[in-house]
C-alpha positions as CSV (number, residue, x, y, z in Angstrom):
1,X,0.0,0.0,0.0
2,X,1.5,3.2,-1.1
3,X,2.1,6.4,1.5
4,X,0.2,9.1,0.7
5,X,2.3,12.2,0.9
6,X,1.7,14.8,3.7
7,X,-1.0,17.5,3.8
8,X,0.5,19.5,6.1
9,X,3.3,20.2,8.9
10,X,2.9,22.5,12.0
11,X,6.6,23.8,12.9
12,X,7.4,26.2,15.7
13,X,8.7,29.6,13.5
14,X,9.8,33.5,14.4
15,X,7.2,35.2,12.6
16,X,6.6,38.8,12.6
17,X,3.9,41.4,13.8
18,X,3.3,45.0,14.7
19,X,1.6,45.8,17.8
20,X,-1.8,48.3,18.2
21,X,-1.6,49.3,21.7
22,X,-4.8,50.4,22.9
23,X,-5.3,52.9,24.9
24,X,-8.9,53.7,25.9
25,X,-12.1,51.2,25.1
26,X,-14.6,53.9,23.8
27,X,-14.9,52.8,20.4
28,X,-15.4,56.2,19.1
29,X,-12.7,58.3,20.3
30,X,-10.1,55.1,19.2
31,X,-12.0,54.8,15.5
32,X,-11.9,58.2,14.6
33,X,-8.2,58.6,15.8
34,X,-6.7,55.2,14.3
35,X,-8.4,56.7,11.2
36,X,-6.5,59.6,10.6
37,X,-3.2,58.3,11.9
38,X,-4.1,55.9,8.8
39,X,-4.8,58.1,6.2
40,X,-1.0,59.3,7.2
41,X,0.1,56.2,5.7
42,X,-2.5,54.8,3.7
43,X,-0.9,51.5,2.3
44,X,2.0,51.1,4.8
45,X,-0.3,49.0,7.0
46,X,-2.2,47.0,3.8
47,X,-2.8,43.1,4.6
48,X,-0.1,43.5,8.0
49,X,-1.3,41.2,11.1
50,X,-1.7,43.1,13.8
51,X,-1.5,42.0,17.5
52,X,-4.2,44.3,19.9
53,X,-2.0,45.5,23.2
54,X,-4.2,45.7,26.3
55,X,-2.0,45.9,29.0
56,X,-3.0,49.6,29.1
57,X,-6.9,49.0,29.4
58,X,-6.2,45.7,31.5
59,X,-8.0,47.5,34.4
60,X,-11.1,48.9,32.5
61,X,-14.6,48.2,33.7
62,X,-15.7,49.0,30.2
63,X,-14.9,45.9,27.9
64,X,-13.7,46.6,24.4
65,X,-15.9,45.6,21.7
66,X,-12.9,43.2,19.2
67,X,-15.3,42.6,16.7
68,X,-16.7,45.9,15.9
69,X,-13.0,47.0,16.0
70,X,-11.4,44.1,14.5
71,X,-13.8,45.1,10.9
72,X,-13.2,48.8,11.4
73,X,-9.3,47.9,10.9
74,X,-10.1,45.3,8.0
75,X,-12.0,48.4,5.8
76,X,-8.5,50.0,6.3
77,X,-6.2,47.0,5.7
78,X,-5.5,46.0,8.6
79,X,-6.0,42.7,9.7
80,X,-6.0,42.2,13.4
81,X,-4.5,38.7,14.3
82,X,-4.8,38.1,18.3
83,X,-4.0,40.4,21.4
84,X,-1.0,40.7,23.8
85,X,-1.8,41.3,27.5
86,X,-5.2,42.2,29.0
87,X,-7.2,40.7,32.3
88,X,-8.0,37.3,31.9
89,X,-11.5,38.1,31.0
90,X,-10.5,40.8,28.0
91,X,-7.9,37.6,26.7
92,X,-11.4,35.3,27.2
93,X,-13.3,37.7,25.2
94,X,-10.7,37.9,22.3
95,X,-10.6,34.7,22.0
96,X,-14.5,34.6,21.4
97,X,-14.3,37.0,19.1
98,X,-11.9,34.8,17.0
99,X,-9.0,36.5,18.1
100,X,-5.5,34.6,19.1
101,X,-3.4,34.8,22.0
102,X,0.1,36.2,21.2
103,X,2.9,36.1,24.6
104,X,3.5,38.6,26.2
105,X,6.8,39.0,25.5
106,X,8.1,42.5,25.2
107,X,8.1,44.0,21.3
108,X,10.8,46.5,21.0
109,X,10.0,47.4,17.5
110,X,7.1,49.5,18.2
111,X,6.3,52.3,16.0
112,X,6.2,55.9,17.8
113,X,5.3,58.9,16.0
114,X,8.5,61.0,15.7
115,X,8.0,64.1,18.9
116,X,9.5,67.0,16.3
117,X,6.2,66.1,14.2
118,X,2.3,67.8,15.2
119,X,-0.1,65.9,17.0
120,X,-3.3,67.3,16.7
121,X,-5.3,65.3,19.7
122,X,-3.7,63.1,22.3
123,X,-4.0,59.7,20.4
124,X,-6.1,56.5,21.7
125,X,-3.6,54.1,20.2
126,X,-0.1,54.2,19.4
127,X,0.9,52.1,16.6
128,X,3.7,50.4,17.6
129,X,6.3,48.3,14.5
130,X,6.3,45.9,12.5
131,X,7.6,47.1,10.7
132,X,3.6,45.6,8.6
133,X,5.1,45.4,10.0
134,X,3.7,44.5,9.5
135,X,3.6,45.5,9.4
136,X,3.9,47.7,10.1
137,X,4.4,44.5,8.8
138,X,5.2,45.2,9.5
139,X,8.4,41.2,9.3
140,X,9.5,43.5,12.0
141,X,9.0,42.2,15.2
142,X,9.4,38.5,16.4
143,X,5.9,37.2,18.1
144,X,6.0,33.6,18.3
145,X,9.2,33.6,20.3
146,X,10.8,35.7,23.4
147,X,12.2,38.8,21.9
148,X,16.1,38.5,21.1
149,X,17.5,42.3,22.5
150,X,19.6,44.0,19.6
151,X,22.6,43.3,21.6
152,X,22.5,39.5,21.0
153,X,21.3,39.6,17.5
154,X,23.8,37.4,15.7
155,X,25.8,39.5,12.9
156,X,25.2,38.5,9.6
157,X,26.6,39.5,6.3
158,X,25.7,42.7,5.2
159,X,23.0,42.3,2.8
160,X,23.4,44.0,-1.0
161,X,20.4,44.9,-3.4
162,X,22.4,46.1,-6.8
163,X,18.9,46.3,-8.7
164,X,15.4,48.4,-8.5
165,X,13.0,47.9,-5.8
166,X,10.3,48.1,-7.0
167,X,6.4,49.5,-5.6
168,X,4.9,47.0,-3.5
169,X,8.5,45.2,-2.9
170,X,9.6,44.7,0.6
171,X,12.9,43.8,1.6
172,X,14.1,42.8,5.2
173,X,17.9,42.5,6.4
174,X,17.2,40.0,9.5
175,X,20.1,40.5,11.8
176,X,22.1,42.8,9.8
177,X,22.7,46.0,7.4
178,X,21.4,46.9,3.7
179,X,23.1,48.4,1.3
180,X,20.9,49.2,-1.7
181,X,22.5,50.4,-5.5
182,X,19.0,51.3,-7.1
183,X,16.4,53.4,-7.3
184,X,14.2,52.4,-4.8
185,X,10.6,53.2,-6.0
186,X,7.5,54.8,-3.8
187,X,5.8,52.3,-2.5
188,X,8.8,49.7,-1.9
189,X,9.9,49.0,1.6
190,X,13.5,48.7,3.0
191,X,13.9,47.4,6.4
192,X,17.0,45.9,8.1
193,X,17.5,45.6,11.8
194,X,21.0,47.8,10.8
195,X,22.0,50.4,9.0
196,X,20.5,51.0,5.3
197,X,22.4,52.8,2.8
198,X,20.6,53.7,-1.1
199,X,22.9,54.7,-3.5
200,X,20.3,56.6,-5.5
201,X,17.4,57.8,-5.2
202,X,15.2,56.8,-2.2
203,X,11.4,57.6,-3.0
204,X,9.8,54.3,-0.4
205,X,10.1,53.7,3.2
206,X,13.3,52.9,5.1
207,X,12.7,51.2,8.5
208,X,16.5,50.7,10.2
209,X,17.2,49.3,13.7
210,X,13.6,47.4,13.0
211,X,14.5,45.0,16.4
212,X,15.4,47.9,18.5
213,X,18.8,49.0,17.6
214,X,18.9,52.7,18.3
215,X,22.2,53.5,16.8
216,X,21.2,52.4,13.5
217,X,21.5,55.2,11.0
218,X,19.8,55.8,7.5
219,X,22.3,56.9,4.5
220,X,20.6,57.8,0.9
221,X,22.0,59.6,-1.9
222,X,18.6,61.5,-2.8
223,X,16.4,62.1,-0.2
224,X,12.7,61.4,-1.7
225,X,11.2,59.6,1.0
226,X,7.8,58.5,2.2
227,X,8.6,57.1,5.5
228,X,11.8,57.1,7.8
229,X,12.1,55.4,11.0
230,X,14.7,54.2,13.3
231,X,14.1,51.7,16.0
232,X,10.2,52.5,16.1
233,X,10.6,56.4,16.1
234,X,9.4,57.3,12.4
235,X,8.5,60.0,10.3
236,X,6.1,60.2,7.2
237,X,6.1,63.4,5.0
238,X,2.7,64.8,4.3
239,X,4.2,68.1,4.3
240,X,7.0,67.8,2.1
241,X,10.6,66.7,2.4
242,X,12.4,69.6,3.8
243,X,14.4,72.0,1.2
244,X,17.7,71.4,3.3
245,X,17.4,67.3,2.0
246,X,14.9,67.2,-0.5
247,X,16.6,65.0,-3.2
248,X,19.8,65.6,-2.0
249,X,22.3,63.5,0.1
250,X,21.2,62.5,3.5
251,X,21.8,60.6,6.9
252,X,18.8,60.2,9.7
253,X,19.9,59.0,13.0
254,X,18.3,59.0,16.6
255,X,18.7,61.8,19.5
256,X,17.1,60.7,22.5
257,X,13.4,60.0,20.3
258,X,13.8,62.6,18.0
259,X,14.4,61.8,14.6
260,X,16.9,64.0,13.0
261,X,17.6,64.1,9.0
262,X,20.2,66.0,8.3
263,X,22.2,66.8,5.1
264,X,25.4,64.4,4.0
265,X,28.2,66.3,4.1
266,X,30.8,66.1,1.9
């Protein structure tokens, strides 16, 4: 009698997710709020699991309603995948709501709006990156296993792009640096838990020191960006690239939480 050939295999694996941390349970105020943080970045979160953070409404009398919230974040492409902390009855409720149960094992790759940009309203939830990332994707941000810090990330080759990335492509430099030779187009997605370097023009999102590593550094030879961020701290630019960078040689680093882009000097 022959042996049919396997179906299936369940494997323990490091996946990735970006964290929603929630901050108050009135559906409203967190709706509307999580809405225009969104329309920031409209496609940077598209198709990304998400993992719901409760630990700051773990003491609320009011219980949050996952459903209603988990299809609010679908209509904006976001697909929210389990929660991370909470009471016991709020991890319950998940749960019944078709939600799974991620550990709680600190996520150091949170995404934080950068403090030098306006904030209009006190925000309800903080998204905190992959990065879909996701997401951000965020491929960002180990979930299935105890976080790794940055220290003990083990170094790996740096790695080298010498074509295009194109809209839509993301690229992720697990435990070390990227160096990119190409245009990378709007859209496309560089993140490495190092440094990145573009040798051209840089018109997507660069995500560096994605597990935590605050002195990772961003290096582009034309500054065209959508999105820049550096160990969770990022920027978007709905205003504009500033004149002093815009398409011109530039470096981003950390200060304390600031993000600062600054011209290349030669």
């Amino acid at each position: 009698m022959s042996i049919e050939a396997p179906a299936f295999k369940i494997k323990t694996g490091t996946l990735s997710v970006l964290q929603l941390h929630i901050l108050t349970t009135d559906m409203v105020q967190l709706k509307e709020q999580l809405a225009l943080r969104l329309r920031l970045t409209p496609d940077f979160f598209a198709s990304t699991p998400i993992a719901l953070e409760l630990t700051a409404i773990a003491d609320s009398a009011t219980e949050l309603n996952y459903a209603e919230l988990a299809a609010f974040m679908l209509e904006h492409g976001m697909c929210a995948a389990g929660v991370v902390g909470g009471s016991a009855a709020q991890r319950a409720a998940a749960v019944q709501a078709g939600l799974g149960l991620f550990t709680e094992a600190p996520v150091r790759n949170s995404i934080k709006r950068d403090q030098a940009q306006p904030v209009t309203a006190s925000p309800a939830a903080e998204l905190r990156e992959q990065p879909e990332l996701p997401g951000l994707a965020l491929s960002e941000t180990p979930s299935a296993a105890p976080h790794q810090a940055a220290a003990e990330i083990p170094a790996r080759p740096t790695m080298v792009i010498d074509r295009p990335v194109r809209t839509g492509q993301r690229i992720y430099a697990e435990g070390a640096s990227l160096v990119v030779l190409a245009i990378v187009n709007a859209g496309a997605e560089l993140i490495a838990d190092g440094d990145i370097h573009v040798y051209a023009p840089m018109r997507g999102k660069a995500i560096a020191g994605a597990q935590g590593n605050t002195a990772a550094r961003i290096f582009v030879q034309g500054m065209e960006a959508e999105l820049l961020s550096i160990a969770g701290c990022f920027k978007v630019f709905e205003d504009g690239i500033p004149e002093n960078v815009r398409g011109k040689p530039a470096q981003v680093h950390l200060e304390g939480s600031r993000l600062l882009i600054l011209p290349l000097m030669h």
